[in-house]
PDB file with one MODEL, atoms N, CA, C and O in Angstrom:
MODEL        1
ATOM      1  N   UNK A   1      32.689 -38.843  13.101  1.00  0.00           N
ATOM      2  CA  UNK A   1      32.441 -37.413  12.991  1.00  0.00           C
ATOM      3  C   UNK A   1      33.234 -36.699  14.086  1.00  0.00           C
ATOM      4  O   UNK A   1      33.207 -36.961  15.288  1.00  0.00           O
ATOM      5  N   UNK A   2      34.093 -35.556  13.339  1.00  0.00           N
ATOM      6  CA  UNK A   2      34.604 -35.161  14.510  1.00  0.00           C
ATOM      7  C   UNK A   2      33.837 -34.264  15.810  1.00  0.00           C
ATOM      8  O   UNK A   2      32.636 -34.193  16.070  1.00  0.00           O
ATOM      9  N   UNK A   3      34.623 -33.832  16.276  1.00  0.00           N
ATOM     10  CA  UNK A   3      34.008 -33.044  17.854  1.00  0.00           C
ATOM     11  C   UNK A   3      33.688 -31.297  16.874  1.00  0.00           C
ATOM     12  O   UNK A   3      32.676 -30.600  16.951  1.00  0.00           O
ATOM     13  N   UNK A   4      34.814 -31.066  16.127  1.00  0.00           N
ATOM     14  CA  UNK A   4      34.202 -29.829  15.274  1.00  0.00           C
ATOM     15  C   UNK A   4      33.173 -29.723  14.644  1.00  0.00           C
ATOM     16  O   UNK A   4      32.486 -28.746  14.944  1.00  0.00           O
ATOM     17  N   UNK A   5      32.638 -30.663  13.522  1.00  0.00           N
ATOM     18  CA  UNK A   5      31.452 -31.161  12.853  1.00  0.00           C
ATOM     19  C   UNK A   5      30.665 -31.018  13.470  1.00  0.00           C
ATOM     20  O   UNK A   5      29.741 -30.255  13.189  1.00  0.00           O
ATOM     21  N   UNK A   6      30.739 -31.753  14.628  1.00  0.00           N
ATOM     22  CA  UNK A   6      29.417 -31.689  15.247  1.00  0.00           C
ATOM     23  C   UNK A   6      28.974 -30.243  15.656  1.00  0.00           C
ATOM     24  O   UNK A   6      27.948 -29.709  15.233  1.00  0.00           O
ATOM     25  N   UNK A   7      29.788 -29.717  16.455  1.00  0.00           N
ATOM     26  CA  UNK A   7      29.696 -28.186  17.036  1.00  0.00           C
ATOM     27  C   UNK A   7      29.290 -27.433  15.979  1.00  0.00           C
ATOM     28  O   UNK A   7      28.382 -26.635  16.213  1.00  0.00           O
ATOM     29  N   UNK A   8      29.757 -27.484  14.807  1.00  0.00           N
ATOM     30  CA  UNK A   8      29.623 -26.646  13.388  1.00  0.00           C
ATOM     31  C   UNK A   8      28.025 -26.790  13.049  1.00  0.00           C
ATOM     32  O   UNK A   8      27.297 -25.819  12.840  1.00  0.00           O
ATOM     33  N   UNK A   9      27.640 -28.015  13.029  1.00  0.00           N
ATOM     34  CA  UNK A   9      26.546 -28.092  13.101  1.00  0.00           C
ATOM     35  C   UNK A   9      25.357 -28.108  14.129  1.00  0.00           C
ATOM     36  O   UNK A   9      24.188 -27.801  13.895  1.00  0.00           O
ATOM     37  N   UNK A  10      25.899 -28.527  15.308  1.00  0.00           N
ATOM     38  CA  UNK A  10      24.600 -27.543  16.486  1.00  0.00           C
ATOM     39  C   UNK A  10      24.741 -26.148  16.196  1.00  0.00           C
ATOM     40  O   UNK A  10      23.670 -25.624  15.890  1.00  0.00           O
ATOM     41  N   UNK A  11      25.728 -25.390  16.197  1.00  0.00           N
ATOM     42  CA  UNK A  11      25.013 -23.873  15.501  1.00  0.00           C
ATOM     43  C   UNK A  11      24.528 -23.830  14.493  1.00  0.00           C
ATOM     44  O   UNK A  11      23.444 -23.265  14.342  1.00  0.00           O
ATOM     45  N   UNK A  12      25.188 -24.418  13.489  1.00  0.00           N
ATOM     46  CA  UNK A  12      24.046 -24.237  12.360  1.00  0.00           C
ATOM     47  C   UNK A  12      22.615 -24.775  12.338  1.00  0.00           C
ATOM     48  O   UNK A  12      21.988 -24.820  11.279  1.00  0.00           O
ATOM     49  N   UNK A  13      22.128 -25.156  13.422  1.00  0.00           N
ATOM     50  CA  UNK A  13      20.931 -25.778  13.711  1.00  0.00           C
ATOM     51  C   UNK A  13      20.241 -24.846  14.692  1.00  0.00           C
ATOM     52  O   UNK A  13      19.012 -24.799  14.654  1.00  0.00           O
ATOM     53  N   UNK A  14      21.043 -23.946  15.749  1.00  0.00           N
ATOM     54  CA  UNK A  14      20.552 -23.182  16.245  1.00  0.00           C
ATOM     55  C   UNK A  14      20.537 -21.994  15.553  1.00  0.00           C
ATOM     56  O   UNK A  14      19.380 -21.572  15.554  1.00  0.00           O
ATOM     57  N   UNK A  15      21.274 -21.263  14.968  1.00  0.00           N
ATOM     58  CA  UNK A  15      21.184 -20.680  14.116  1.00  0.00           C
ATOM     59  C   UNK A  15      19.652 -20.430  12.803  1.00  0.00           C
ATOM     60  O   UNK A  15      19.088 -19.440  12.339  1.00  0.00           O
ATOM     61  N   UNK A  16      19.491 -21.971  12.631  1.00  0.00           N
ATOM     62  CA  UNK A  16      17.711 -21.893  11.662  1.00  0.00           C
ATOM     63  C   UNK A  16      17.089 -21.724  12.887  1.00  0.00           C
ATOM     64  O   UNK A  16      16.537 -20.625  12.942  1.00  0.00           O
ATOM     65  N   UNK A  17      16.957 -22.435  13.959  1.00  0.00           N
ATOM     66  CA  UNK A  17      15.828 -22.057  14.727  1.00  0.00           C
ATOM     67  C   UNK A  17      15.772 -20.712  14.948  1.00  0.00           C
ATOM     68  O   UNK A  17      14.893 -20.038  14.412  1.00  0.00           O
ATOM     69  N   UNK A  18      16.847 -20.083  15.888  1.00  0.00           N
ATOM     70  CA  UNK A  18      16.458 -18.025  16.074  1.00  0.00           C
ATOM     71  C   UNK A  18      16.423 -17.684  15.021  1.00  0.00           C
ATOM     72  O   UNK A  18      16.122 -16.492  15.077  1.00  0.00           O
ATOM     73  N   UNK A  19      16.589 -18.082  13.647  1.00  0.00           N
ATOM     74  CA  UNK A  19      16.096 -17.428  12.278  1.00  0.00           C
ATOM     75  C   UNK A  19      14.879 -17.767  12.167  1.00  0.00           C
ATOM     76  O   UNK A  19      14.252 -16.708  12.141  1.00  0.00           O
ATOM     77  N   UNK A  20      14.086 -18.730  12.076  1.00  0.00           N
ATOM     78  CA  UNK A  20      12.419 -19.047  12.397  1.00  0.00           C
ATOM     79  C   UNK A  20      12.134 -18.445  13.014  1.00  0.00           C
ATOM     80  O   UNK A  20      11.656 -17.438  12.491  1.00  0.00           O
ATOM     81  N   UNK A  21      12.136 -18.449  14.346  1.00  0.00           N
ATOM     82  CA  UNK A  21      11.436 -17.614  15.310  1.00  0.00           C
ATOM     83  C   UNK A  21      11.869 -16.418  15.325  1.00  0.00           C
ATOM     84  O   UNK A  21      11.179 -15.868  16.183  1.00  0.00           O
ATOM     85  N   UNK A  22      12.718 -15.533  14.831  1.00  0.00           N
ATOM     86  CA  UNK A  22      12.666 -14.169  14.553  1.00  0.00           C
ATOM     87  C   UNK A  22      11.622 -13.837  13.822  1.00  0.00           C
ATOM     88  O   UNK A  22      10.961 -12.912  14.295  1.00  0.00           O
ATOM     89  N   UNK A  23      10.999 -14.587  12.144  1.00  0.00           N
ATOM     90  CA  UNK A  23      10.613 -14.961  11.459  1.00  0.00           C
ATOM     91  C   UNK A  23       9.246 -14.507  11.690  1.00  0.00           C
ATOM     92  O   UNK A  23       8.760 -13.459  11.266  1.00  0.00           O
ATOM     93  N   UNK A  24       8.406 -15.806  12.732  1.00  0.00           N
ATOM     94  CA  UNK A  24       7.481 -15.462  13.660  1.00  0.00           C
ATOM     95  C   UNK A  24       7.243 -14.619  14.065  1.00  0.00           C
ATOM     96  O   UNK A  24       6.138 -14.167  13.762  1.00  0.00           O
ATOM     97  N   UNK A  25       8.085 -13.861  14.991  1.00  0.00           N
ATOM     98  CA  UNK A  25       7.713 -12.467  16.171  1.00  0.00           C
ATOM     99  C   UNK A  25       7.470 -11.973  14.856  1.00  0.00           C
ATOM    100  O   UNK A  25       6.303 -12.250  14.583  1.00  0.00           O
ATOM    101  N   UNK A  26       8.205 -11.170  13.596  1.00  0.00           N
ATOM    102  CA  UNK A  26       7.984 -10.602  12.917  1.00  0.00           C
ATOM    103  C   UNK A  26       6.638 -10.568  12.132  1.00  0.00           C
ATOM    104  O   UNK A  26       6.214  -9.651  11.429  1.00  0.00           O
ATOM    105  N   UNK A  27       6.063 -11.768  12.408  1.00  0.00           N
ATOM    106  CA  UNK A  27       4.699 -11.873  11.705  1.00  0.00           C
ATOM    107  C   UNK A  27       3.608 -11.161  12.022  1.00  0.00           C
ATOM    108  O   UNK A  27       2.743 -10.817  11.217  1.00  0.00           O
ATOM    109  N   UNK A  28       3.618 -10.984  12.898  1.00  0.00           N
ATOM    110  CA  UNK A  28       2.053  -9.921  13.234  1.00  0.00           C
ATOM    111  C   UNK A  28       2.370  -8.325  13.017  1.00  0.00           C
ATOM    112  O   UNK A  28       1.481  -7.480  12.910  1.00  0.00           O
ATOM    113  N   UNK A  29       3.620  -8.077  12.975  1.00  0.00           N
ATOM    114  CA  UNK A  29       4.009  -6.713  12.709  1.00  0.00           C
ATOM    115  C   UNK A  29       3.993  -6.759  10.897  1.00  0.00           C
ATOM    116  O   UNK A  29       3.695  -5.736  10.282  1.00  0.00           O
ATOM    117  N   UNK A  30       4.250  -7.704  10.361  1.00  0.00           N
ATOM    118  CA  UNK A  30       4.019  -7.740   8.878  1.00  0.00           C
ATOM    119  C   UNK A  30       1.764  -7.715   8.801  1.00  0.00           C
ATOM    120  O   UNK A  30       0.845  -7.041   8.336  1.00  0.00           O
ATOM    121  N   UNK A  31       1.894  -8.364   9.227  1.00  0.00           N
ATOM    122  CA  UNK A  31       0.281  -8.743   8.858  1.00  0.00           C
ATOM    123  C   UNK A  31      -0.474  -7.555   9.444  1.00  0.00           C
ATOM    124  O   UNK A  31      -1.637  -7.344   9.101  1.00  0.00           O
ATOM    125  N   UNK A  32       0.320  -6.577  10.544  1.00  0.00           N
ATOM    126  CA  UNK A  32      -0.218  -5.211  10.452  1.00  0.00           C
ATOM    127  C   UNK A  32      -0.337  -4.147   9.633  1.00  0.00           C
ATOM    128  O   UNK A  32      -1.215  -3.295   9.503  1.00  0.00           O
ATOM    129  N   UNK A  33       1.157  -4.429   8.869  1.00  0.00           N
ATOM    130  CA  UNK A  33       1.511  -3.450   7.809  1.00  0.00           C
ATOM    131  C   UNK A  33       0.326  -3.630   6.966  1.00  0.00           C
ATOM    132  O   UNK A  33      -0.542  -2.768   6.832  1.00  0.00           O
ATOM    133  N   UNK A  34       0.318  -4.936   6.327  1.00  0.00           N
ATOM    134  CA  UNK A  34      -0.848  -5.779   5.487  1.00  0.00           C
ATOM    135  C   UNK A  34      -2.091  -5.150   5.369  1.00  0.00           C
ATOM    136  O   UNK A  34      -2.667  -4.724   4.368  1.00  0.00           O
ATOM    137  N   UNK A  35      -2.440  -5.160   6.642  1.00  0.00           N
ATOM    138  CA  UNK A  35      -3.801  -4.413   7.200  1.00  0.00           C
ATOM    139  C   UNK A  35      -4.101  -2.598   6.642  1.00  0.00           C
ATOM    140  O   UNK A  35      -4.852  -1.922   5.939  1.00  0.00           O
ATOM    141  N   UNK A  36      -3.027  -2.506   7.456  1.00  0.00           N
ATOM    142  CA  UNK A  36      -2.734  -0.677   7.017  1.00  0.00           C
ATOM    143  C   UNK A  36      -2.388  -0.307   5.428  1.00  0.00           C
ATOM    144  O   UNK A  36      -2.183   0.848   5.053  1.00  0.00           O
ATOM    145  N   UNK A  37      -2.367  -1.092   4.843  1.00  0.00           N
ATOM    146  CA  UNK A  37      -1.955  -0.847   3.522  1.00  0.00           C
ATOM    147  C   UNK A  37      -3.320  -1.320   2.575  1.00  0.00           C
ATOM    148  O   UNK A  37      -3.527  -0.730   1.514  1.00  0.00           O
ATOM    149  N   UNK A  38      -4.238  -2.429   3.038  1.00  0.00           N
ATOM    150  CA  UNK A  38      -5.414  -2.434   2.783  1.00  0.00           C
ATOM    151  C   UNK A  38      -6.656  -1.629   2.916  1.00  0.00           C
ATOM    152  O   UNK A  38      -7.636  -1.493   2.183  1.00  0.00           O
ATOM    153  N   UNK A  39      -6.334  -1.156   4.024  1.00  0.00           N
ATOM    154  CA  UNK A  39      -7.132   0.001   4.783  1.00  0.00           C
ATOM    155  C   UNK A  39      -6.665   1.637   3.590  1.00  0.00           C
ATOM    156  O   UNK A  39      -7.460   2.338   2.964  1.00  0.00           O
ATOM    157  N   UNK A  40      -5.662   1.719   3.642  1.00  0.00           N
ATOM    158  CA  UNK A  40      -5.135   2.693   2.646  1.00  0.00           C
ATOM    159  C   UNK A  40      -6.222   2.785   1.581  1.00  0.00           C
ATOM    160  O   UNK A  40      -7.242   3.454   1.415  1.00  0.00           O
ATOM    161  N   UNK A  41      -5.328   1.477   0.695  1.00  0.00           N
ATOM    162  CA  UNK A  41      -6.136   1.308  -0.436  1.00  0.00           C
ATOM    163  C   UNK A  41      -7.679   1.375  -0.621  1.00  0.00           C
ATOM    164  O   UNK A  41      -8.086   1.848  -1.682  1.00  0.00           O
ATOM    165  N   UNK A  42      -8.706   0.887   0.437  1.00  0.00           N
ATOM    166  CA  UNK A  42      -9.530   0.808   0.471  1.00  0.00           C
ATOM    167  C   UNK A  42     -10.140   2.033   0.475  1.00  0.00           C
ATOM    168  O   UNK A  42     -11.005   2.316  -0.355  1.00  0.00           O
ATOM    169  N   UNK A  43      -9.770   2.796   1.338  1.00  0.00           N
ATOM    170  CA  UNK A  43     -10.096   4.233   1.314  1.00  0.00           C
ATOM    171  C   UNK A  43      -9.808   4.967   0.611  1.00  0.00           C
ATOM    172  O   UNK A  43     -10.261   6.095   0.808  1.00  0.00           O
ATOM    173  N   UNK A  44      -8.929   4.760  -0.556  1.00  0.00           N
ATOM    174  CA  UNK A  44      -8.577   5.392  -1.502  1.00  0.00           C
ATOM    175  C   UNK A  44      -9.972   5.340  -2.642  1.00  0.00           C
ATOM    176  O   UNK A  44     -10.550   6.270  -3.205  1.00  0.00           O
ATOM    177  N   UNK A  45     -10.179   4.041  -2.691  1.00  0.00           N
ATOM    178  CA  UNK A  45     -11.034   3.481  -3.643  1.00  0.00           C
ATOM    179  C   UNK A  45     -12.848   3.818  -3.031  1.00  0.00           C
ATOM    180  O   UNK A  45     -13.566   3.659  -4.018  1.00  0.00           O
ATOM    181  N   UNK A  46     -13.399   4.064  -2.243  1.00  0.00           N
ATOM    182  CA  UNK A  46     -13.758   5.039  -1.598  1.00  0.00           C
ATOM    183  C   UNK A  46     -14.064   6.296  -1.874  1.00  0.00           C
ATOM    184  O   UNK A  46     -15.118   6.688  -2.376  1.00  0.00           O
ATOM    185  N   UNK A  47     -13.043   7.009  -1.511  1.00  0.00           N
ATOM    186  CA  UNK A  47     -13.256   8.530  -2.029  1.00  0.00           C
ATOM    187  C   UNK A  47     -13.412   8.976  -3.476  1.00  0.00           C
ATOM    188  O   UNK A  47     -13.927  10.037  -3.829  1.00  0.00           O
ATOM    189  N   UNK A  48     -12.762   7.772  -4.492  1.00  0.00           N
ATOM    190  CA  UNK A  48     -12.972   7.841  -5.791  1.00  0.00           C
ATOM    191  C   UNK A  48     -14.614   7.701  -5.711  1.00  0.00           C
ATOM    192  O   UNK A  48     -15.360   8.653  -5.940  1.00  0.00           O
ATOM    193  N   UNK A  49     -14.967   6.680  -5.436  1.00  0.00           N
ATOM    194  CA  UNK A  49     -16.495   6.373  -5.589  1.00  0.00           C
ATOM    195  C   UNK A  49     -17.091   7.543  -5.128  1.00  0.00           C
ATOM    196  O   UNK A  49     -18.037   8.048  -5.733  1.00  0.00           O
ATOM    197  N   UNK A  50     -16.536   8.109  -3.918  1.00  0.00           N
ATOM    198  CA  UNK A  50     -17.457   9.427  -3.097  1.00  0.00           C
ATOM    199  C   UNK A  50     -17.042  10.660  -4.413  1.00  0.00           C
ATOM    200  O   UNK A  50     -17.741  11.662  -4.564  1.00  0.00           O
ATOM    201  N   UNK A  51     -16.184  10.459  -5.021  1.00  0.00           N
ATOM    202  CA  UNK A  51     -15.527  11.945  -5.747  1.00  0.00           C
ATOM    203  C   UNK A  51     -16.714  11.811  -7.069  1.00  0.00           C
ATOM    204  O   UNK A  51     -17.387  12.796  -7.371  1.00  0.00           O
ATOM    205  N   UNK A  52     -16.847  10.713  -7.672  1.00  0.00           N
ATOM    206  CA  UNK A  52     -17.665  10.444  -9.076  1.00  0.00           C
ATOM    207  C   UNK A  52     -19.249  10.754  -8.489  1.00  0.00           C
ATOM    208  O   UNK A  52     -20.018  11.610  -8.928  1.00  0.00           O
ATOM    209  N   UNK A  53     -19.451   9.982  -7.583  1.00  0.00           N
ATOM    210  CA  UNK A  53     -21.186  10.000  -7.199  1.00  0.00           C
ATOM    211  C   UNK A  53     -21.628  11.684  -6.605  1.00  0.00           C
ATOM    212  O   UNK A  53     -22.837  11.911  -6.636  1.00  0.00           O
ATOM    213  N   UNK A  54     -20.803  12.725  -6.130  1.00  0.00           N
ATOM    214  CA  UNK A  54     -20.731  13.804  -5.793  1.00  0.00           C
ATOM    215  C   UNK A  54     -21.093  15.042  -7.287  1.00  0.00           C
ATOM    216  O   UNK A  54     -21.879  15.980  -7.420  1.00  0.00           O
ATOM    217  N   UNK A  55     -19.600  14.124  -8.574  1.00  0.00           N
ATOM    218  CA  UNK A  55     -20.051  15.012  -9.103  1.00  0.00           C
ATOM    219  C   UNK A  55     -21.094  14.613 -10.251  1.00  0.00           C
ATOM    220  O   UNK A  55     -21.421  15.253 -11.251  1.00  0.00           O
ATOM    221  N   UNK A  56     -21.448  13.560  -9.870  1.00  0.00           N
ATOM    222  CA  UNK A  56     -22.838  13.072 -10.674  1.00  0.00           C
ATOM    223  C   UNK A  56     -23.823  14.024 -10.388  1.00  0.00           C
ATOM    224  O   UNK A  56     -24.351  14.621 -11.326  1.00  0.00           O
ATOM    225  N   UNK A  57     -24.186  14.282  -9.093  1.00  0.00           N
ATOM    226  CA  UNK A  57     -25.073  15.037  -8.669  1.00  0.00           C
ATOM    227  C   UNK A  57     -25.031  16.061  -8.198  1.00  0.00           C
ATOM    228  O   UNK A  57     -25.968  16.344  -7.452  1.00  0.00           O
ATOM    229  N   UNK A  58     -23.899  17.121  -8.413  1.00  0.00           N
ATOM    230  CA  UNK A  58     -23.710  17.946  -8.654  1.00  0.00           C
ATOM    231  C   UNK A  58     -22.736  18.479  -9.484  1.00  0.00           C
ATOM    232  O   UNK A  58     -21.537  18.576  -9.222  1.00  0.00           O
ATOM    233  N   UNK A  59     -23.291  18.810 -10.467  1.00  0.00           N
ATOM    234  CA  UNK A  59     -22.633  19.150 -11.896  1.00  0.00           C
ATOM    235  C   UNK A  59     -21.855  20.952 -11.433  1.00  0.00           C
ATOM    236  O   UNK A  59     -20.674  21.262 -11.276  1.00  0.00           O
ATOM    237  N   UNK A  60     -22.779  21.572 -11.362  1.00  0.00           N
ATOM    238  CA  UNK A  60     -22.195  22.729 -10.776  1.00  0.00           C
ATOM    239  C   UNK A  60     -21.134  22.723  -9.744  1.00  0.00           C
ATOM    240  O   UNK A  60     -20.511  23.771  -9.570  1.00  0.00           O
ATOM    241  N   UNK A  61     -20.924  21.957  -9.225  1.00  0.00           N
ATOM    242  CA  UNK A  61     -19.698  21.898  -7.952  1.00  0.00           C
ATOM    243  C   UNK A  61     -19.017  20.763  -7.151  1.00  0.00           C
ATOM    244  O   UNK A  61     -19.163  20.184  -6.075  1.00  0.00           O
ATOM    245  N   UNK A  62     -17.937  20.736  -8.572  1.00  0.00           N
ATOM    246  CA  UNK A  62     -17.423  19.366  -8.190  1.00  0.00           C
ATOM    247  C   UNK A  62     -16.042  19.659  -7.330  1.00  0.00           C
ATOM    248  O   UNK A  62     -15.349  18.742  -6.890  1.00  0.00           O
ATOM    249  N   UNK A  63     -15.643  21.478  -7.096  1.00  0.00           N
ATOM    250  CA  UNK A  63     -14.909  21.405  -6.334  1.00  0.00           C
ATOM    251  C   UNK A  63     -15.582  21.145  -4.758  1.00  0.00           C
ATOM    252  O   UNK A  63     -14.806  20.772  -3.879  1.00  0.00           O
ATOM    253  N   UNK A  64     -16.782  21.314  -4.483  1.00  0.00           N
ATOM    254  CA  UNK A  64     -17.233  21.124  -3.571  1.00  0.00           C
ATOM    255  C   UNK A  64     -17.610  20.027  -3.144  1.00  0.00           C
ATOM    256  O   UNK A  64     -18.043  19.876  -2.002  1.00  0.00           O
ATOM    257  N   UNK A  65     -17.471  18.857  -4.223  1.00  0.00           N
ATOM    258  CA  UNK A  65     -16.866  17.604  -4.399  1.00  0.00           C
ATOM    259  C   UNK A  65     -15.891  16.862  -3.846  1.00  0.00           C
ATOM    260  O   UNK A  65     -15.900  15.784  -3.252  1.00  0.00           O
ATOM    261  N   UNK A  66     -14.857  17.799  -4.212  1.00  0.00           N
ATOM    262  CA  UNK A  66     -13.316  17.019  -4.018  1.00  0.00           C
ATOM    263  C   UNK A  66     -13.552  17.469  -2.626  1.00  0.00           C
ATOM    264  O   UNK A  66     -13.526  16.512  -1.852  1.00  0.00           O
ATOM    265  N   UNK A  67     -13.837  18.936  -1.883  1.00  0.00           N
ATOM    266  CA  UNK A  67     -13.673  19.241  -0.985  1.00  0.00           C
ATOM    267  C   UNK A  67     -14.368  18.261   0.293  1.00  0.00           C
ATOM    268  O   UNK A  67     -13.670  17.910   1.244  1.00  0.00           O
ATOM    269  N   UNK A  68     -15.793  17.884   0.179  1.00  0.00           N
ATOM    270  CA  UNK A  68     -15.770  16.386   0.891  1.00  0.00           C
ATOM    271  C   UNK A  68     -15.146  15.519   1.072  1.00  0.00           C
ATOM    272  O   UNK A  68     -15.048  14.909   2.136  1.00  0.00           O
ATOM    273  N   UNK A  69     -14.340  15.189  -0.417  1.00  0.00           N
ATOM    274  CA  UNK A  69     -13.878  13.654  -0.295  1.00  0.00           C
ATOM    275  C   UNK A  69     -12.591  14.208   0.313  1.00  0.00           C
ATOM    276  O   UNK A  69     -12.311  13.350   1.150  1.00  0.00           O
ATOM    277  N   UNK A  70     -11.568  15.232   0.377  1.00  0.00           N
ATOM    278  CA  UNK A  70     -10.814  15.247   1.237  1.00  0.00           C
ATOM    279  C   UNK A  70     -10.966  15.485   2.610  1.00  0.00           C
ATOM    280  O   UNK A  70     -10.007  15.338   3.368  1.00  0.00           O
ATOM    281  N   UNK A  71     -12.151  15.861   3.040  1.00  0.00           N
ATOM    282  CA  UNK A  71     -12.872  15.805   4.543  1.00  0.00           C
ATOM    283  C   UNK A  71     -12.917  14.669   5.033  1.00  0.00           C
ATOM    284  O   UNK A  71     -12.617  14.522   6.218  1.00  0.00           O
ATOM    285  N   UNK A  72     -13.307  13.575   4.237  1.00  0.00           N
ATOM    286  CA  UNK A  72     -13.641  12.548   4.507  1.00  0.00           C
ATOM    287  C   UNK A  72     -12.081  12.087   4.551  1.00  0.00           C
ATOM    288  O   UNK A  72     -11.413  12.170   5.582  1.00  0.00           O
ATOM    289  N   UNK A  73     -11.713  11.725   3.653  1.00  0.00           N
ATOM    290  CA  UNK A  73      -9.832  11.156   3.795  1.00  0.00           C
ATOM    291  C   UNK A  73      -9.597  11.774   5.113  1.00  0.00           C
ATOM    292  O   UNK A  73      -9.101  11.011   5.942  1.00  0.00           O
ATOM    293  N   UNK A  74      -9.804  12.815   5.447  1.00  0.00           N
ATOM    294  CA  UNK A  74      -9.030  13.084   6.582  1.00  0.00           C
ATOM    295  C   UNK A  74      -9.837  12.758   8.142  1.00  0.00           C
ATOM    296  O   UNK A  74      -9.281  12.803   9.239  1.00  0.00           O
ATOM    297  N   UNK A  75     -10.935  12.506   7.944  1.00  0.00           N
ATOM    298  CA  UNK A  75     -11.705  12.104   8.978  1.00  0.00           C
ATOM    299  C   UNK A  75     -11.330  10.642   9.019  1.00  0.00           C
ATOM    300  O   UNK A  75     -11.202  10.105  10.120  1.00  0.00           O
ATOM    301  N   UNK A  76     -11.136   9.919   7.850  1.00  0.00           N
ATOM    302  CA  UNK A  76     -10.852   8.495   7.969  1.00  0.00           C
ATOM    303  C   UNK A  76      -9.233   8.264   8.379  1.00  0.00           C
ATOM    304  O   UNK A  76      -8.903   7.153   8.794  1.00  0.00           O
ATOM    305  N   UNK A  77      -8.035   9.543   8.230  1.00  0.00           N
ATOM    306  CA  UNK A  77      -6.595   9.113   8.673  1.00  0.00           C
ATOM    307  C   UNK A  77      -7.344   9.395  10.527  1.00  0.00           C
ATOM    308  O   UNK A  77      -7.568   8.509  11.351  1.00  0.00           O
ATOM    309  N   UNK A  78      -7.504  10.463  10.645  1.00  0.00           N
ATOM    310  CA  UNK A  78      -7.872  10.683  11.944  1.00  0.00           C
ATOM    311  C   UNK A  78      -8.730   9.391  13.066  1.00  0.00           C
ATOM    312  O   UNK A  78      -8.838   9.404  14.292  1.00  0.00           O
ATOM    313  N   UNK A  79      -9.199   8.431  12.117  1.00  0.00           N
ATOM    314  CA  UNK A  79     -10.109   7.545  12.825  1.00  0.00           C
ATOM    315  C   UNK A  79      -9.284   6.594  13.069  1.00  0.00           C
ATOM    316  O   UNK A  79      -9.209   5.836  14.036  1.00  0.00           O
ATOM    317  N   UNK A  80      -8.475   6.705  11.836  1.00  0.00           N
ATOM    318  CA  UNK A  80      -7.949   4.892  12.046  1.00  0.00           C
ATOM    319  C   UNK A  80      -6.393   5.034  12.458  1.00  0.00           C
ATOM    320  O   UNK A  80      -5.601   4.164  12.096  1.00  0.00           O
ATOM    321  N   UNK A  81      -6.008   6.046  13.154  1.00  0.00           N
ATOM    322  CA  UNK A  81      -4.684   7.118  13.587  1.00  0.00           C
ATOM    323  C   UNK A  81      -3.996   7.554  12.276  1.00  0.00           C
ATOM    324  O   UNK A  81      -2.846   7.429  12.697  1.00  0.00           O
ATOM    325  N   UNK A  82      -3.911   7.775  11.604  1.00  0.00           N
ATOM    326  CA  UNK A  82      -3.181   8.532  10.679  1.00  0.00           C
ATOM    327  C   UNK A  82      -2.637   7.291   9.744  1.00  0.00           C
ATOM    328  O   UNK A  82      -1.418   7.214   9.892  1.00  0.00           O
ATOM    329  N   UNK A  83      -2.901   6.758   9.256  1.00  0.00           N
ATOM    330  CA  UNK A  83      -2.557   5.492   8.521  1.00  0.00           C
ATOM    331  C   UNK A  83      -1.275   5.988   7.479  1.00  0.00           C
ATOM    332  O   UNK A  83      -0.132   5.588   7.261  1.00  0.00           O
ATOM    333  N   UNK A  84      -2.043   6.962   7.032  1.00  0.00           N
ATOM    334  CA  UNK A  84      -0.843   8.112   5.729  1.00  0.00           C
ATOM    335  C   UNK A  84      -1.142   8.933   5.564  1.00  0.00           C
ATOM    336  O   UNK A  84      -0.512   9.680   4.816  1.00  0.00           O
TER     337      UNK A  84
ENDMDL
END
C-alpha cells in the first residue's frame, strides 16, 4: 500500500469521525426543535378542545369563545417564550 493510500484514507477516516460528532453536538439542538414543535402541536390541539367545550356551553357567544382560546394561545407562547 502506498504512502498516498494510506494518507487518503486517514482522512477519510477522520473525516467520518468530525462528521459523527458534528452529528452529535447537533443532537440536542434537534431534539429541542422536537420538543418545540410538540409543544406547538399540543397546544394547538388544546385550544381546539378549549374552542368546542366553550361553545358547547355557550351557545350565545362563541366569539367570546375564540376570544379565550386566543388568550390562552397567547398566555401559553408567553409561558413557554414564544414558541410561534
Amino acid at each position: 500500500m502506498s504512502s498516498m493510500q494510506q494518507s487518503s484514507r486517514c482522512h477519510l477516516s477522520t473525516l467520518r469521525k468530525l462528521t459523527v460528532i458534528t452529528w452529535m453536538a447537533q443532537m440536542p439542538s434537534l431534539f429541542y426543535h422536537l420538543m418545540l414543535i410538540f409543544a406547538a402541536i399540543l397546544r394547538m390541539f388544546c385550544m381546539c378542545v378549549l374552542v368546542r367545550a366553550l361553545n358547547r356551553t355557550t351557545n350565545r357567544w362563541p366569539a367570546a369563545a375564540t376570544a379565550v382560546a386566543v388568550v390562552t394561545a397567547a398566555a401559553a407562547d408567553w409561558y413557554y417564550g414564544g414558541v410561534l
